[in-house]
C-alpha positions as CSV (number, residue, x, y, z in Angstrom):
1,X,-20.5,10.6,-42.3
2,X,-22.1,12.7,-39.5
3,X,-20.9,12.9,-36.1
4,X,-23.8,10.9,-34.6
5,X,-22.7,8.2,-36.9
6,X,-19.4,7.8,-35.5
7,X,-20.8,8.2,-32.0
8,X,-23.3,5.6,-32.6
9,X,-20.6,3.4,-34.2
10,X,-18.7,3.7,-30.5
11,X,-21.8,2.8,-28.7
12,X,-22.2,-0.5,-30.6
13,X,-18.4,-1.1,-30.3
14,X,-18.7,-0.5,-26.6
15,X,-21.6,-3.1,-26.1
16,X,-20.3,-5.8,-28.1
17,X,-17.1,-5.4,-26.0
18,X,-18.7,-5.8,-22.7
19,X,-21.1,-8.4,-24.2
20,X,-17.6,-10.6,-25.0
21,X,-16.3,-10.0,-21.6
22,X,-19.4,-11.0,-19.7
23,X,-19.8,-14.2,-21.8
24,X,-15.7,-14.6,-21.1
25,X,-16.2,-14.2,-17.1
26,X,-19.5,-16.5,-17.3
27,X,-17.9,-19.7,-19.2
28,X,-14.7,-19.1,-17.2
29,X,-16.5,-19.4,-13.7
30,X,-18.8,-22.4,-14.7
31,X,-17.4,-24.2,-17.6
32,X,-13.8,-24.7,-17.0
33,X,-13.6,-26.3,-13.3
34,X,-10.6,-28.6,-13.9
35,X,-8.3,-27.1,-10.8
36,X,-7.3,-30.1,-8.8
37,X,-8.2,-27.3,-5.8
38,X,-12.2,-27.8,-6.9
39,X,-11.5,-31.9,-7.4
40,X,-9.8,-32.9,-3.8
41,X,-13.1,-35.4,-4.1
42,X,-11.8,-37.3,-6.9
43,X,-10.0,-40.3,-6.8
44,X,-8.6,-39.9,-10.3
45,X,-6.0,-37.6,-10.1
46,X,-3.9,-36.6,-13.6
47,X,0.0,-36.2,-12.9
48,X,0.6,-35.1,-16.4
49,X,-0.6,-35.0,-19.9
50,X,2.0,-34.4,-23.4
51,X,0.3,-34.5,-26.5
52,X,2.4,-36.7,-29.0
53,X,0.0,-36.0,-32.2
54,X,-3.0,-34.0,-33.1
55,X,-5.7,-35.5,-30.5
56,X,-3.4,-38.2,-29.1
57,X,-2.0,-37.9,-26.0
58,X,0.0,-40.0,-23.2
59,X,-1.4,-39.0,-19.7
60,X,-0.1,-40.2,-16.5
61,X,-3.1,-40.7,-13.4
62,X,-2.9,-41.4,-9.9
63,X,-6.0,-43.9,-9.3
64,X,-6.4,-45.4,-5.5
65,X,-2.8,-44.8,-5.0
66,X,-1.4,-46.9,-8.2
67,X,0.1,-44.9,-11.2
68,X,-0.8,-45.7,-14.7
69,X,0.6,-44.7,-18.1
70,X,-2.0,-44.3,-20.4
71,X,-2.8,-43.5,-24.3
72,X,-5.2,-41.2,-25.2
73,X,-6.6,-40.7,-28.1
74,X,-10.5,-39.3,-29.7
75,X,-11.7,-42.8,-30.0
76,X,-10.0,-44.6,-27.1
77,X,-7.9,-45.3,-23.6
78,X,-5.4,-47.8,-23.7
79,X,-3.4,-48.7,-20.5
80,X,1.0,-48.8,-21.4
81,X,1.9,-49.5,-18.2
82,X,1.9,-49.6,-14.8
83,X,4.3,-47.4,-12.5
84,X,5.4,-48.1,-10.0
85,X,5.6,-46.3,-6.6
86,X,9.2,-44.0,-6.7
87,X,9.0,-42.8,-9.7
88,X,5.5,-41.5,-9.6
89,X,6.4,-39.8,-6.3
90,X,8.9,-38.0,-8.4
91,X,6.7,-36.8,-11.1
92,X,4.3,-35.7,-8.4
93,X,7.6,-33.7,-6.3
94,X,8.0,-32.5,-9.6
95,X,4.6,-31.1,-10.4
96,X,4.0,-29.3,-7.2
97,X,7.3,-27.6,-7.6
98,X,6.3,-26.1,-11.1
99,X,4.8,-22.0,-10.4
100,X,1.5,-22.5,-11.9
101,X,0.7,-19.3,-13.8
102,X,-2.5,-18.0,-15.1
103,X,-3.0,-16.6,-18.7
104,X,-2.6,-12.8,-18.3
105,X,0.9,-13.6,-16.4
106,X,1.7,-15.6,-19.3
107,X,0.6,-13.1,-21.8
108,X,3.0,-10.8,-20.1
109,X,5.9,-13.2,-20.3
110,X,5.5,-13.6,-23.7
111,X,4.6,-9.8,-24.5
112,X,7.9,-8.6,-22.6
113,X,6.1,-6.8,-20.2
114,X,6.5,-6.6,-16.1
């Protein structure tokens, strides 16, 4: 292997690496627009979400000012239950006091680095 072989072999590395991150920076600023900051215009507003099973999930949605327990799954929306008014105030109190962090501070947690 010559030296221009390895050099060339860089160059290529280097261009698929920035080709990755600008594809990265353009489907995170126009894809993924799910921030309740961007959605004060919605009248559905999701409280929480756990999955139970692979694609199924129980959600919990604010919709003009009643709270509703749902199931979610990939073919349909079933309604539980309806909730009523103090204890969805408490899941919401309890949402806004959880530190929303973003991926890289996440990454750090879990990495073990400050």
């Amino acid at each position: 292997m010559k030296a221009w072989d390895i050099i060339q072999i860089f160059i290529i590395l280097g261009v698929m690496v920035g080709v990755m991150y600008g594809l990265l920076y353009l489907v995170k600023k126009y894809l993924y627009r799910f921030d309740n900051k961007e959605n004060k215009n919605s009248k559905i507003k999701i409280l929480s979400t756990q999955a139970i099973l692979p694609k199924k999930f129980v959600s919990v949605i604010q919709f003009n000012n009643q709270t509703y327990l749902l199931g979610v799954s990939d073919q349909s929306v079933n309604l539980i239950d309806k909730i009523d008014q103090s204890f969805s105030e408490d899941l919401i109190k309890d949402e806004t006091q959880k530190p929303k962090n973003n991926f890289l501070e996440l990454l750090k947690a879990n990495m073990g680095i400050k």
